[in-house]
C-alpha positions as MATLAB code, in Angstrom:
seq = 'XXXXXXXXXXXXXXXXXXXXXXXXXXXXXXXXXXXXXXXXXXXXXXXXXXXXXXXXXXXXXXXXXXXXXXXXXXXXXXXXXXXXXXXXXXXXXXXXXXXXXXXXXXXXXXXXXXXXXXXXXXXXXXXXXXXXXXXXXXXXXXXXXXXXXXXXXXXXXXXXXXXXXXXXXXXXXXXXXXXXXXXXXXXXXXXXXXXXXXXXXXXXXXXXXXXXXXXXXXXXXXXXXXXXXXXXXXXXXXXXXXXXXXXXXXXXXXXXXXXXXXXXXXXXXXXXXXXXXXXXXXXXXXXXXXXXX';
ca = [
     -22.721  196.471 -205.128;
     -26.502  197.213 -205.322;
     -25.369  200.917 -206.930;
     -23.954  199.158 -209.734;
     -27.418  197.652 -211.003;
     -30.119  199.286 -212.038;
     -33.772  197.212 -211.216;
     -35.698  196.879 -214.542;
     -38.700  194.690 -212.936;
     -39.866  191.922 -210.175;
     -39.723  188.655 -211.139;
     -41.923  185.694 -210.110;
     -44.616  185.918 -207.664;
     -43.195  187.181 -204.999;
     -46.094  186.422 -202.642;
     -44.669  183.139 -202.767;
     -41.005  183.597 -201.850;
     -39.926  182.696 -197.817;
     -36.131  184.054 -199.029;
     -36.792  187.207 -200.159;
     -37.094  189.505 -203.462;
     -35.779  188.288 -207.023;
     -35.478  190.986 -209.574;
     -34.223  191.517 -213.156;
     -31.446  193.967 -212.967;
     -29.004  195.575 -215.908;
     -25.682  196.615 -215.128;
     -24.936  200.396 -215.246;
     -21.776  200.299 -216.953;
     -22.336  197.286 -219.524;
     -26.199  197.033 -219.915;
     -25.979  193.587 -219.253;
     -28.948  191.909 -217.496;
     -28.868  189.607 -214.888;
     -30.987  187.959 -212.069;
     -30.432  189.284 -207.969;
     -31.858  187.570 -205.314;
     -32.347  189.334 -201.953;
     -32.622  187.858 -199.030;
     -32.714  189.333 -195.473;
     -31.242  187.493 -192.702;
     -34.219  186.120 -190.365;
     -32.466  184.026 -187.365;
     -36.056  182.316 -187.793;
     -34.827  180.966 -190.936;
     -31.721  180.040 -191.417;
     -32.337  177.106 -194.040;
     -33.061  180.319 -196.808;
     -29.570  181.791 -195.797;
     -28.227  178.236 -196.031;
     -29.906  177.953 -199.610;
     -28.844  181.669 -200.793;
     -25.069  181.106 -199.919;
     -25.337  177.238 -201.534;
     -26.439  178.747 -204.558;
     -23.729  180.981 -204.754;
     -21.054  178.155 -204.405;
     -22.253  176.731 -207.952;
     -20.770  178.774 -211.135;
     -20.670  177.207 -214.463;
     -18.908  178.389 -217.348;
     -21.135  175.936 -219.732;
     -24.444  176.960 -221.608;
     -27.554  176.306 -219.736;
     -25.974  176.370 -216.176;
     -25.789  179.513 -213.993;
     -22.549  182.049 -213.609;
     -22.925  183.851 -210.757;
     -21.310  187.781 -211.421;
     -21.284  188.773 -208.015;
     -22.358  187.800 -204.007;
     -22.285  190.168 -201.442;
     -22.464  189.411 -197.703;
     -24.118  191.840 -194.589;
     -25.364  192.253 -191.837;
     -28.616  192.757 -192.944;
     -28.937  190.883 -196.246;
     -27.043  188.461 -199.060;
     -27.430  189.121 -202.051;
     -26.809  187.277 -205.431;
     -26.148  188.292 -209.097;
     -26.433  185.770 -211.557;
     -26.285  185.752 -215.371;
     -29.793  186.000 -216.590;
     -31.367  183.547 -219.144;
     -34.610  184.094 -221.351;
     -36.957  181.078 -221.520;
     -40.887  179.820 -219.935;
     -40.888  176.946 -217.464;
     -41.334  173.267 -218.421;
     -44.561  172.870 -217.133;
     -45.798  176.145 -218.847;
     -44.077  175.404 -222.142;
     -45.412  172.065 -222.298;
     -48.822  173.236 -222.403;
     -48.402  174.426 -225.363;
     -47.041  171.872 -227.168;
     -50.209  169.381 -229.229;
     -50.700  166.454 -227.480;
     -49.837  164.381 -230.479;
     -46.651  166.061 -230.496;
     -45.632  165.317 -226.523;
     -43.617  162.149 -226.879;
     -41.392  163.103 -229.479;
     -40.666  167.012 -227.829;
     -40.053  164.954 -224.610;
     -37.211  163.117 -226.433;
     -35.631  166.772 -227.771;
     -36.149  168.218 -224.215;
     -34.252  165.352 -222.555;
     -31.487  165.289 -225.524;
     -31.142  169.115 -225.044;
     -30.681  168.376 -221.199;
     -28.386  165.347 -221.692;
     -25.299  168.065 -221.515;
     -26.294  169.550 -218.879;
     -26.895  166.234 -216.494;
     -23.249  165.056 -217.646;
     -21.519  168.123 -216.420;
     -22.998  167.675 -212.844;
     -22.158  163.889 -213.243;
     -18.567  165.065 -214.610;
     -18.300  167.392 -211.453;
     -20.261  165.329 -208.998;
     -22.361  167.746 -208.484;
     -26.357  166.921 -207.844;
     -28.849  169.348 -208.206;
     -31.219  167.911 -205.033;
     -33.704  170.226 -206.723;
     -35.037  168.755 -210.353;
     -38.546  169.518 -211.285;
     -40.442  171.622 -214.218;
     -40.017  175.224 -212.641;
     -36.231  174.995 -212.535;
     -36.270  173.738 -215.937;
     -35.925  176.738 -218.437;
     -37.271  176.575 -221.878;
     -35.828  179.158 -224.637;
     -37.102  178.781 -227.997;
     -34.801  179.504 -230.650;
     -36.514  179.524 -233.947;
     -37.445  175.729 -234.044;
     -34.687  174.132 -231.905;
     -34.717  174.617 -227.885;
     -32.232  175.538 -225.469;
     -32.808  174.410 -221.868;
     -31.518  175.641 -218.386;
     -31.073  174.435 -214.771;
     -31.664  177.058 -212.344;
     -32.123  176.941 -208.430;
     -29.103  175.096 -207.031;
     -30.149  176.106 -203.553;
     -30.284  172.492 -202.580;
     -27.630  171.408 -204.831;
     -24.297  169.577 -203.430;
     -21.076  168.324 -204.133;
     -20.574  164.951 -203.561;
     -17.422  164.059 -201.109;
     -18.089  167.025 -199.555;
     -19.403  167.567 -196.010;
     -23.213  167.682 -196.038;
     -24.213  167.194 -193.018;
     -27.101  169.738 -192.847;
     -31.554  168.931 -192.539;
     -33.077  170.190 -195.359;
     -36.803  169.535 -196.326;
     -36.425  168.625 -199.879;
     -39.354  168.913 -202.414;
     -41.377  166.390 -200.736;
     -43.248  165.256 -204.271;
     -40.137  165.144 -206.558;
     -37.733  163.891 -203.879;
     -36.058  160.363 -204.105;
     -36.129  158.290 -200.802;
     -32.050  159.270 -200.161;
     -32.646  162.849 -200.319;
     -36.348  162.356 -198.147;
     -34.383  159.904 -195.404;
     -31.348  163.469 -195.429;
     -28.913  160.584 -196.661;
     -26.793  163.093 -198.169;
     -23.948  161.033 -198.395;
     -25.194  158.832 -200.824;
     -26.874  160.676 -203.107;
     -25.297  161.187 -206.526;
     -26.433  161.296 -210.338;
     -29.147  158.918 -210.138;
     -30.908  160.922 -207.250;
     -31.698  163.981 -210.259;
     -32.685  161.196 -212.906;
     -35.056  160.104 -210.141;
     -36.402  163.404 -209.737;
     -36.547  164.375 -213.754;
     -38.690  160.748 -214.188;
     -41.307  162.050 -211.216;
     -41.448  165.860 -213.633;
     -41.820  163.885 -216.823;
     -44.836  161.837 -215.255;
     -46.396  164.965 -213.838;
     -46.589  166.292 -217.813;
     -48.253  163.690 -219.129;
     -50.412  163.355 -216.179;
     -50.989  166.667 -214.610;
     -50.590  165.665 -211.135;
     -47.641  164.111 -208.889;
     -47.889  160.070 -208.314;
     -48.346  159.067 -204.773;
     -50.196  162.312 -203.655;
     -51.718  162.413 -200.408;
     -53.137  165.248 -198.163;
     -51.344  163.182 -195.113;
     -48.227  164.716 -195.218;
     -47.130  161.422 -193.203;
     -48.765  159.179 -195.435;
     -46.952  160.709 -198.514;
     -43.680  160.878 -197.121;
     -44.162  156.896 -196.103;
     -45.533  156.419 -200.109;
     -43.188  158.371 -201.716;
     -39.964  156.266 -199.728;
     -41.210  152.837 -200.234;
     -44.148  152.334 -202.649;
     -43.205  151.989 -206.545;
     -44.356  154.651 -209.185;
     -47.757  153.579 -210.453;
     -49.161  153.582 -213.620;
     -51.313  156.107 -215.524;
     -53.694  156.232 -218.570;
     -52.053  159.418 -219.847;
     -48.688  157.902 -219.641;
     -47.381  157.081 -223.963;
     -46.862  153.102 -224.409;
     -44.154  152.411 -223.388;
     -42.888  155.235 -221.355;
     -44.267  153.637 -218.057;
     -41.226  150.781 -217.803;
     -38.516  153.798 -218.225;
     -40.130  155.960 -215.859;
     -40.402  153.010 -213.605;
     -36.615  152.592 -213.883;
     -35.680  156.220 -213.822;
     -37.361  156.180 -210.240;
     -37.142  152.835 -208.892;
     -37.209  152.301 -205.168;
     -36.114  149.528 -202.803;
     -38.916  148.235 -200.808;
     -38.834  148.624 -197.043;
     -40.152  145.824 -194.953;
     -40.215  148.385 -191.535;
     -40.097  151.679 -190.752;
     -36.866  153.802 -191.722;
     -36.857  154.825 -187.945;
     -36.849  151.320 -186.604;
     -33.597  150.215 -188.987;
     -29.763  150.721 -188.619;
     -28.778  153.837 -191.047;
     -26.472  150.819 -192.608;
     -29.260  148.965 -193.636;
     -31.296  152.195 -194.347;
     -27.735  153.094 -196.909;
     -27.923  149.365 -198.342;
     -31.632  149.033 -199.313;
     -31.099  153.232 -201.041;
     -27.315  152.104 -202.641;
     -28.922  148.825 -204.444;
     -31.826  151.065 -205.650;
     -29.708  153.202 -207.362;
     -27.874  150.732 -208.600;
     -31.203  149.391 -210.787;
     -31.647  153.245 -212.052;
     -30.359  154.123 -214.679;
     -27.186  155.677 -214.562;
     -26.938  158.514 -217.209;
     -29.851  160.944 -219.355;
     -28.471  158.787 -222.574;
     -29.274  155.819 -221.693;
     -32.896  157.053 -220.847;
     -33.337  158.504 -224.114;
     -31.922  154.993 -225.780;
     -35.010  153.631 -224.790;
     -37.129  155.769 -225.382;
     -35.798  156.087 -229.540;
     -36.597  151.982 -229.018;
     -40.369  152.759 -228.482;
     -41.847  152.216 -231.907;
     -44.477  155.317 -232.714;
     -47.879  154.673 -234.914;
     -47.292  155.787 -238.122;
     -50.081  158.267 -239.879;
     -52.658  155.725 -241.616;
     -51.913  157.757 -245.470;
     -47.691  156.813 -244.652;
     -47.406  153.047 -246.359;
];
């Protein structure tokens, strides 16, 4: 399969990848371009093979979700062709956006994402994986396009998931932290999406701590705080979009029945789809220049 493409450059810094090389690649025949992953099979790590072959179970036919074009399976290696997609990440494309101007692209980047969250709600599917750098940003003249990428960790609910996986410790919602895989569902990626859209406005992830303990222990239990860079009025919806039950004791010293009731009633107060999010925040009234009477 690897004769077939033709490498046109590296992408990402590599450095940084545990699963291998990602490169932009055209097809010989049609000139297309798409995305391969590499990854070579380390017995050492068999969560990245795990990830790789995950990935490769999700295909979308539906704009801003990956179609994987090929997989191909070794002895050696795995390796993944997807379709590739043009865009910055969240986090970098929000920096350039005034800061006057935030609140109202945040409503146009959730409405252009809205889509995309109902089609893994439609398909119970949940990406596991929400946060700025697998959010895709393609400017098209003035209107944007966005893109999910990375469904590594992503599952399909009903299914059997019944594998450990350390998910993104500062994005993660208690369920997916506790490896309560049966109960996540669409509420466990609006959780996520409120913890990105509070790390804009602030530049930093709530409930931080250099104790990896300590901020696994925050981020289960203790409620998203408050910020001074946080719009009026956002705070209450992000507080919603991430809410958490309380624990009275440690996770390890309760039943996994009363573990799954105290997670099932806290998504239960989320909300339950992008729209409604964005309902509220239309509600928010916005100052009006002083020359506007």
């Amino acid at each position: 399969m690897k004769d077939q493409y033709r490498v046109v450059s590296e992408l990402g810094n590599q450095k940084n990848r545990k699963f291998g090389k990602v490169y932009l690649i055209e097809d010989k025949d049609t000139n297309e371009q798409g995305v391969m992953k590499c990854f070579l099979r380390n017995p050492n790590s068999p969560g990245m093979a795990h990830r790789l072959r995950s990935e490769a179970s999700f295909s979308f036919d539906f704009p801003g979700l990956p179609k994987i074009i090929d997989v191909l399976n070794t002895e050696d290696e795995i390796i993944l062709v997807k379709n590739y997609v043009s865009g910055i990440q969240l986090d970098d494309y929000w920096k350039t956006i005034p800061r006057k101007q935030r609140f109202s692209e945040l409503v146009k980047i959730l409405s252009c994402l809205q889509p995309l969250f109902d089609t893994l709600k439609t398909q119970g599917i949940v990406h596991c994986d929400i946060k700025p750098s697998n959010i895709l940003i393609e400017k098209v003249g003035e209107e944007i396009k966005c893109h999910l990428i990375d469904f590594g960790l992503a599952i399909r609910r009903g299914s059997e998931n019944d594998f450990e996986v350390l998910f993104p410790l500062g994005f993660a919602s208690p369920e997916l932290i506790l490896n309560r895989l049966k109960i996540v569902d669409h509420t466990t990626d609006l959780f996520a999406l409120g913890i990105s859209i509070w790390k804009l406005f602030t530049g930093s992830l709530p409930l931080s701590h250099p104790n990896p303990s300590i901020f696994t222990n925050l981020q289960i239990t203790y409620p998203l705080p408050d910020h001074h860079a946080l719009p009026r009025g956002v705070y209450s919806i992000l507080q919603k979009m991430c809410y958490k039950q309380p624990f009275h004791t440690a996770p390890h010293r309760m039943s996994t029945d009363a573990i799954d009731a105290l997670l099932l009633q806290a998504q239960v107060e989320r909300y339950q789809s992008l729209n409604e999010v964005i309902e509220d925040l239309n509600k928010i009234p916005q100052k009006k220049p002083w020359w506007i009477f």
